[in-house]
N, C-alpha and C positions, 0 to 999 in steps of 0.2 A: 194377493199380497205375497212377498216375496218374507219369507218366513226361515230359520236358522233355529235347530232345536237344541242343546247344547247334554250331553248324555253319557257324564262319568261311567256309569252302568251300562249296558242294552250288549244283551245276548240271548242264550236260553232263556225263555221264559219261565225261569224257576221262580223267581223271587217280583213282589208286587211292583217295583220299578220300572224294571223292563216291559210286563205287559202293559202298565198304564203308558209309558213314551211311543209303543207299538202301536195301541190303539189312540194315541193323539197323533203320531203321524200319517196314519192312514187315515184319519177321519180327516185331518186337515187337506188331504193330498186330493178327498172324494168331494170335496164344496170345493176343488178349484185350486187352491193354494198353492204354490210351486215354496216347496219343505228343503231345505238344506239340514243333512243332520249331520255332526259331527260328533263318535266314540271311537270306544277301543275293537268295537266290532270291525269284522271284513268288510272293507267297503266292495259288495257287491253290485252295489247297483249305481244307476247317474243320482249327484247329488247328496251319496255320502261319503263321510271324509273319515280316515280313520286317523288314528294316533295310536303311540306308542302302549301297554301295559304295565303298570305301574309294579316296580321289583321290591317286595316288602321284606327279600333275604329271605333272615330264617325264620318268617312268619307266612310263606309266600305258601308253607301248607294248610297254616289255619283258612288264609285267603281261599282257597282251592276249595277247602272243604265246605266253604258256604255257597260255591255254584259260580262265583260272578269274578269276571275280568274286572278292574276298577284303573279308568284312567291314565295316563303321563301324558301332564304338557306337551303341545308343540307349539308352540305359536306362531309356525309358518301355516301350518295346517289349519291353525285357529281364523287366522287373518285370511286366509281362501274360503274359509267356511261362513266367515262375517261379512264379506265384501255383497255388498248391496241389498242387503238385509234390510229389512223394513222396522224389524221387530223381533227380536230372541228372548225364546222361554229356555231358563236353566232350569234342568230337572233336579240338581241337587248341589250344596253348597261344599263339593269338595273342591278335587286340586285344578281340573279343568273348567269347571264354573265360576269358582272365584279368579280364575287367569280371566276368562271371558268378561265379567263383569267388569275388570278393567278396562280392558279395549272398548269395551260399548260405552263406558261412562266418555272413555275420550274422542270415539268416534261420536259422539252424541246419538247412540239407537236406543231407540225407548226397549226397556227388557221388561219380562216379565218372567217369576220363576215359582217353581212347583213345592208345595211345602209338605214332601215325605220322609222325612225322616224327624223321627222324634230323640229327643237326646239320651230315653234311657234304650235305643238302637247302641246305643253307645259307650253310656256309664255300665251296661251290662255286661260288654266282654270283662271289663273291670272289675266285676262286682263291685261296683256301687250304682246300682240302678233306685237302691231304695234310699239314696243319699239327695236328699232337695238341693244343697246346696252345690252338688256335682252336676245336676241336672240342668239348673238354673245358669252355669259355670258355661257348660255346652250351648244353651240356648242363645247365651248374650252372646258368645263366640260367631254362630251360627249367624246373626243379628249383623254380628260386624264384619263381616267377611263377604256377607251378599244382601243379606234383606234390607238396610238399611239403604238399598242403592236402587233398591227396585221399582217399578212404577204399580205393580199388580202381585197379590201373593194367591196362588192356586192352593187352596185347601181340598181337600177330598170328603171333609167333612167337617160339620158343625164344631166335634171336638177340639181337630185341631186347629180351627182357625180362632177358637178359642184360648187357645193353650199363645198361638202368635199373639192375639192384643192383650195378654195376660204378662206378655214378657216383652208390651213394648215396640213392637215391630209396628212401623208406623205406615207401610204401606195398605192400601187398600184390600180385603181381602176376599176375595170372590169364591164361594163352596160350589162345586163343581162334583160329584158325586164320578170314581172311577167305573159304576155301572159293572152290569151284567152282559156278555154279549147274545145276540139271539140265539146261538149253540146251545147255550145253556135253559132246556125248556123241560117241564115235566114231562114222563115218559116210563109210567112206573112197569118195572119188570120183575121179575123172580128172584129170590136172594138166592147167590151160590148153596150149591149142594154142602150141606154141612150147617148152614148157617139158618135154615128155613125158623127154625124157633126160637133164638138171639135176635136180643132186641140192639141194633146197629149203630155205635154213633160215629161219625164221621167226620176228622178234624182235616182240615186242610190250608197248610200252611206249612212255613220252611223251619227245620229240625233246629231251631236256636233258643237260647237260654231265656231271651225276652217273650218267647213265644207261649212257654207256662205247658207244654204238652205234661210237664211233671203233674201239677195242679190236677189235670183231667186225670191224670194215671191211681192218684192218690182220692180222688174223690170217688171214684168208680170201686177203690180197693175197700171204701167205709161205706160203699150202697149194701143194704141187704139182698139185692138184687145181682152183688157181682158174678154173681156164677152164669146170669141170662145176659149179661150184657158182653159185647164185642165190640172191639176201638179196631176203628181205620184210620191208619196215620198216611193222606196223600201228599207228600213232600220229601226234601232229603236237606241234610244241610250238618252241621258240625256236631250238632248233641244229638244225632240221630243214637249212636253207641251206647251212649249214657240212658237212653232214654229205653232204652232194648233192655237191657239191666236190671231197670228200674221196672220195669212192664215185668219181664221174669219173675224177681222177685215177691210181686203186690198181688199179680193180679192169674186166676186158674183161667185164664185163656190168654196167650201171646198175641198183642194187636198185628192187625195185617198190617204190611211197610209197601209202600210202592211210588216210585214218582209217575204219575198217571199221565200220557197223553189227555188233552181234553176229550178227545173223543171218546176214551174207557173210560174217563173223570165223569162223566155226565152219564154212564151206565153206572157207575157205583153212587152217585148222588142220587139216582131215580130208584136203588134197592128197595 
């Protein structure tokens, strides 16, 4: 099947995005499938297409500091990348997804798209993440802009394909778990020098407000245990500073900070 992936995001594998569209293009490319992908990534190889980077001014630091290039139209680029497409999954309902959606509705190709992002991804730069009715405000947006046009909605899980026929989304919804890949196996080895009698916990995930690393910071600071315990924070991302601070502060050990290759990621997961 001649297949077009459609990927506002995909670069560093910093952020859950991008490794999930990495590992569906390569899974789709090893059963056979000839993958057209089209982002803001280099197109290094046959078959992808790049486009422009999307310029947010003078927010283009905040941008930066969560890891991720995000999109600009092209629609010549989109229309090379569409052309004889069987089938296109859009990974996310931004500014090159919802362009794509158009063109598929009028070239008539059946689409299917990936449903990761949830809206308080969104209400939270804002602070109103704890606002239902900002949340609800996003989701219908989200709804009219792509879901509401699609044939199939990819969920990763139970929750969120909950969260979609809860707000309406009338496409089909197929849970599809983004999996572990076999890199990731037990392999228990010795805790660094220093640490042998700290008891170890280990968050991994990217430095953002939605993500709650404060929550662990402050719950760890009210254990009667804080003195034995030690936070690994693997990721990096915009509250990383804040969140340094915050650790200072609360807590008589400074959590480890590192954005881990997977390969040292699964030495610090096996500690």
């Amino acid at each position: 099947m001649r297949i077009t992936i459609v990927c506002d995001v995909l670069g560093e594998e910093n952020n859950g995005t991008t490794i999930t569209a990495k590992r569906l293009i390569n899974s789709l490319k090893e059963r056979g499938h000839y993958v057209k992908v089209i982002s803001p990534n280099k197109a290094e190889a046959d078959g992808y297409y790049e486009v422009p980077t999307m310029n947010f001014g003078i927010f283009n630091k905040y941008v930066a500091k969560n890891g991720v290039k995000i999109a600009k139209v092209d629609k010549n680029v989109l229309t090379s990348a569409l052309e004889g497409a069987e089938v296109v999954h859009i990974m996310l309902p931004f500014s090159l997804g919802r362009t794509a959606i158009k063109m598929c509705v009028k070239k008539g190709i059946p689409v299917t798209a990936g449903m990761h992002t949830q809206a308080e991804n969104v209400t939270s730069h804002f602070f109103l993440k704890n606002i239902k009715f900002a949340n609800d405000l996003v989701y219908a947006g989200m709804r009219h802009v792509l879901y509401r046009y699609v044939d199939a909605i990819h969920c990763p899980s139970n929750f969120i394909a909950h969260v979609a026929q809860n707000h309406k989304y009338k496409a089909p919804t197929y849970i599809i778990s983004n999996g572990v890949i076999p890199f990731f196996k037990p392999n228990p080895g010795p805790k660094p020098k220093g640490l042998e009698e700290r008891f170890l916990i280990l968050f991994v995930g990217r430095f953002s407000r939605e993500k709650r690393h404060d929550l662990l910071i402050k719950a760890v600071h009210k254990s009667k245990y804080r003195d034995k315990i030690q936070l690994i924070f693997a990721g990096a991302g915009p509250s990383k500073e804040n969140m340094v601070h915050l650790a200072k502060r609360l807590l008589p050990h400074e959590p480890i900070i590192n954005f881990y290759p997977k390969e040292e990621l699964v030495k610090v997961i096996n500690y």
